[in-house]
C-alpha positions as CSV (number, residue, x, y, z in Angstrom):
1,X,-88.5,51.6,-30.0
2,X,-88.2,55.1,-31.5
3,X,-90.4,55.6,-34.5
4,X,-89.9,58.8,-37.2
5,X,-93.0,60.6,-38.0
6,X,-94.1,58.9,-41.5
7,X,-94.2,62.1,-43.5
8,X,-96.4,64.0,-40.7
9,X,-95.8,67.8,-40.2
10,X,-92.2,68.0,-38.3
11,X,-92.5,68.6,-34.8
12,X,-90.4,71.8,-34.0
13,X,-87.0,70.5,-32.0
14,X,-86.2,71.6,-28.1
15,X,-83.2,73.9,-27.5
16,X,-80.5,71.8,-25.6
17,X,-81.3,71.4,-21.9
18,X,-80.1,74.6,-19.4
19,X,-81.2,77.2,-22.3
20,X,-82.3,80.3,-22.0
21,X,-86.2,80.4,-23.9
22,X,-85.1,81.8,-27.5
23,X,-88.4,84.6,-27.3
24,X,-90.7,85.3,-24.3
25,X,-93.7,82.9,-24.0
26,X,-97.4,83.8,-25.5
27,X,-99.0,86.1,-23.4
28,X,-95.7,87.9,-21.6
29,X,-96.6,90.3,-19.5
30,X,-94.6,93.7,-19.7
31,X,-96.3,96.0,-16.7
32,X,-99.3,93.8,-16.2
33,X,-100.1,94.4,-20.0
34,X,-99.7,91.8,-22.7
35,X,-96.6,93.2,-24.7
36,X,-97.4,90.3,-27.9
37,X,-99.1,91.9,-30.8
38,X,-99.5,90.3,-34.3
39,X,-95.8,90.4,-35.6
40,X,-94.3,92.6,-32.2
41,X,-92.7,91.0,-29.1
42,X,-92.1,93.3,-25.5
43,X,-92.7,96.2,-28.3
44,X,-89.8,94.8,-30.2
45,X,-91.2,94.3,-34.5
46,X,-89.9,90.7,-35.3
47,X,-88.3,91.4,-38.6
48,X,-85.9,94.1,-36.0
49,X,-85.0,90.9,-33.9
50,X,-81.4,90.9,-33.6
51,X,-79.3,88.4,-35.8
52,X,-78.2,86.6,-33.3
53,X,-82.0,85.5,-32.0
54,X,-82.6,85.2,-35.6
55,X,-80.0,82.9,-35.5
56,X,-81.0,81.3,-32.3
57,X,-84.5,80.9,-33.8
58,X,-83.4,79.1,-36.6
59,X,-80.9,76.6,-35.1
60,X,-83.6,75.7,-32.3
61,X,-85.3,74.5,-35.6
62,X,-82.3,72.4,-36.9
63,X,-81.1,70.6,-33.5
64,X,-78.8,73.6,-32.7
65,X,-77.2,74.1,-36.1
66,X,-76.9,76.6,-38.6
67,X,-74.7,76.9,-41.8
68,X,-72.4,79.6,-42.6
69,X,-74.9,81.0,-45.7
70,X,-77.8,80.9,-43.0
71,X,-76.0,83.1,-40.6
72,X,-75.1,85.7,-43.1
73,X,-78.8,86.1,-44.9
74,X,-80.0,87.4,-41.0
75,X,-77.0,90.1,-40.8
76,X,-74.0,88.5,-39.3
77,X,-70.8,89.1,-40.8
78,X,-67.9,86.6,-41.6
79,X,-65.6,88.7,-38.8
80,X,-69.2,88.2,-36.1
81,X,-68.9,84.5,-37.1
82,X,-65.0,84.2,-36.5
83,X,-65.7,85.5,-32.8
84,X,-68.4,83.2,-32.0
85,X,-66.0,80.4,-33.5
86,X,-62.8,82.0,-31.0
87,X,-64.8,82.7,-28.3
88,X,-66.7,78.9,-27.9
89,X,-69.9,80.2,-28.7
90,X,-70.2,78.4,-31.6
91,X,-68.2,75.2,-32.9
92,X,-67.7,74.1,-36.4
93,X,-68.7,70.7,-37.0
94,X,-68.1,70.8,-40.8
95,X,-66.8,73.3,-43.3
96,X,-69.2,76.2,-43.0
97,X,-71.9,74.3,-40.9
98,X,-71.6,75.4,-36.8
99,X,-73.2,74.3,-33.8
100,X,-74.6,76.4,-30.9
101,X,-72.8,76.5,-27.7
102,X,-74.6,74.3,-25.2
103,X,-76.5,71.9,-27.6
104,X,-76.2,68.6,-26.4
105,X,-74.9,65.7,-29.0
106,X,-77.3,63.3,-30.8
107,X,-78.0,61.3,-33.5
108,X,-80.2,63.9,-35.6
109,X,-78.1,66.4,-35.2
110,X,-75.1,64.8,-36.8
111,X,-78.0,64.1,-39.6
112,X,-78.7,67.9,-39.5
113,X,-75.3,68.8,-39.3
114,X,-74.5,66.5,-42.5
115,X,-77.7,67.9,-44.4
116,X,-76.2,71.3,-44.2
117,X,-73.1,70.6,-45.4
118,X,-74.4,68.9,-48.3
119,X,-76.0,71.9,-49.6
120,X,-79.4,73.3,-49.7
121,X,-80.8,70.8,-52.1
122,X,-79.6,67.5,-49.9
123,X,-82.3,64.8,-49.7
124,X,-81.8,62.5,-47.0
125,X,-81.9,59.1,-48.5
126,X,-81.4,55.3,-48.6
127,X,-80.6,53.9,-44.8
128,X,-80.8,57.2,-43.0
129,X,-84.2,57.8,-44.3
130,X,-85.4,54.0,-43.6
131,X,-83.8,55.1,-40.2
132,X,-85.9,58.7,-40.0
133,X,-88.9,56.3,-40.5
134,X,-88.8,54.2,-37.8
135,X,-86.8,51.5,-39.1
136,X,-84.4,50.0,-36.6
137,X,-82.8,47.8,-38.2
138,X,-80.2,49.7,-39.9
139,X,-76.7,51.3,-39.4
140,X,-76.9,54.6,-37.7
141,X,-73.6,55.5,-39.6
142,X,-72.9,55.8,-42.6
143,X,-75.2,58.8,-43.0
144,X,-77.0,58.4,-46.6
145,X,-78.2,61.7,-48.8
146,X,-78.8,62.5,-52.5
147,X,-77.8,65.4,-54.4
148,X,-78.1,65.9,-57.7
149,X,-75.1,65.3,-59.9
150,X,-72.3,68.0,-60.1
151,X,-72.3,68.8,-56.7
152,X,-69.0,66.8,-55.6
153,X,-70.0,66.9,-52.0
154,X,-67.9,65.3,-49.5
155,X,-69.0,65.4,-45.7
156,X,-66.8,63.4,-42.9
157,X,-69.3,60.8,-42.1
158,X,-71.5,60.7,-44.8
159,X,-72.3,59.0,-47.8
160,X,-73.7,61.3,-50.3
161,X,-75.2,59.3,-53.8
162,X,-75.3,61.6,-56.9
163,X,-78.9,60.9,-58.2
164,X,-81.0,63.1,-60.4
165,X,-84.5,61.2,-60.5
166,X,-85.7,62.6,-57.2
167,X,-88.9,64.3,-57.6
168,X,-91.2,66.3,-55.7
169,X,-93.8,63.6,-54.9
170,X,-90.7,61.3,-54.0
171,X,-89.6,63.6,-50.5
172,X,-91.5,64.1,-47.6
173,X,-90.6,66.0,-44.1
174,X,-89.4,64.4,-41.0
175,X,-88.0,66.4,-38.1
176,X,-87.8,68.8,-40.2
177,X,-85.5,67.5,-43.2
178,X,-86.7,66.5,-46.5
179,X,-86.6,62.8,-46.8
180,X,-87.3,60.0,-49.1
181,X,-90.8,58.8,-48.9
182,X,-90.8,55.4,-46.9
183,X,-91.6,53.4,-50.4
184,X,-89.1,55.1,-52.2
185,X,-86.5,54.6,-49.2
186,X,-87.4,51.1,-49.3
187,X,-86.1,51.1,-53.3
188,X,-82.8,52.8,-52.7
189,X,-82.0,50.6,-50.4
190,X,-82.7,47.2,-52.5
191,X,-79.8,48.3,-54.5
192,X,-77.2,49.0,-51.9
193,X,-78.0,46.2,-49.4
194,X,-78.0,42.4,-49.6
195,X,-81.2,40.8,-48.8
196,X,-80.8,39.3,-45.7
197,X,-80.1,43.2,-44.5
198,X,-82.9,43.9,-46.6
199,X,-85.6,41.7,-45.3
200,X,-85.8,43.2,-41.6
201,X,-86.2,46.4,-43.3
202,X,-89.0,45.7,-45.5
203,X,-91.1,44.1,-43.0
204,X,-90.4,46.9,-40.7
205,X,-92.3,49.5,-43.0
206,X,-94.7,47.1,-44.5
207,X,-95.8,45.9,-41.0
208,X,-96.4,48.4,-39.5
209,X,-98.6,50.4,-42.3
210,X,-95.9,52.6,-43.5
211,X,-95.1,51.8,-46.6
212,X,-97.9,49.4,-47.9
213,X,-97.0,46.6,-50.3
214,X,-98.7,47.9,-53.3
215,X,-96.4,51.0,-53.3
216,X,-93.0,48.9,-53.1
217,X,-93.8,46.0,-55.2
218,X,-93.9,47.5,-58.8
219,X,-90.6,49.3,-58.1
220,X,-88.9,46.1,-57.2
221,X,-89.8,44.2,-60.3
């Protein structure tokens, strides 16, 4: 069964399948020279790469999303982003958050998708992060997030709880996505979900090593 990663360093996502390679490989050859210098590619300075592979970059690193705030701060324009809307480049999947032409649909990008729409300081929480985790027992939809109180987000799909205790040492990375830790996780959920929901969850983290008992047990008290 899938598992999430546990808090380990997020593995970078493929581009969707038929893609073009979003830069040249390490060690591109440009006249049987290698064109890759520290911070140049085929001669090209990275921080002169185009917006659009700036773009490209970025969304290969978000399951082929971007928000509308991300595409501006690498130079496109709202009049560039209405043309890659008409022309089917790009497709809006919520207000302000687009997906790239060609990116195939799945499960974490609907999470990514969600995230962005949220706002920048969306913590995935509660079922999704059990989920994110490797916990299989649980709902794929609704999709679960905090934000901190005064945000009034509301994204089709999503359930997003207005919390403000979330700290630092509380969120860890998966895929990518800042997530509750799989103890904390565990907590949000024993106040949402009955217990017979609850228990196939709980052994799920605690058997296999993810969230060990000690961590849980005092917050459920």
């Amino acid at each position: 069964r899938s598992r999430g990663n546990g808090g380990r360093p997020p593995t970078p996502i493929a581009s969707g399948a038929g893609q073009r390679p979003l830069l040249p490989r390490r060690g591109h050859t440009s006249g049987g020279r290698k064109c890759h210098r520290a911070g140049v590619r085929c001669g090209v300075p990275v921080s002169q790469a185009s917006p659009d592979s700036r773009v490209a970059r970025l969304a290969a690193r978000q399951a082929g999303l971007v928000s509308r705030a991300q595409a501006l701060a690498v130079g496109l324009t709202d009049s560039s982003l209405k043309r890659r809307l008409r022309t089917g480049h790009w497709e809006r999947v919520h207000p302000g958050v687009y997906q790239l032409a060609g990116v195939p649909p799945s499960w974490i990008g609907r999470v990514w998708a969600a995230a962005l729409a949220v706002g920048p300081l969306a913590v995935v929480t509660h079922e999704t992060a059990l989920r994110l985790h490797g916990c299989p027992h649980l709902a794929p939809d609704p999709l679960t997030f905090t934000s901190p109180h005064g945000g009034h987000a509301r994204v089709r799909g999503a359930f997003v709880h207005q919390i403000d205790d979330l700290r630092p040492h509380h969120v860890v990375m998966v895929e990518g996505l800042p997530v509750s830790h799989p103890a904390r996780a565990v907590v949000e959920v024993s106040a949402t979900l009955p217990r017979r929901r609850l228990g196939p969850a709980l052994d799920d983290m605690v058997s296999d090593r993810r969230t060990p008992p000690a961590q849980v047990a005092p917050r459920m008290a």
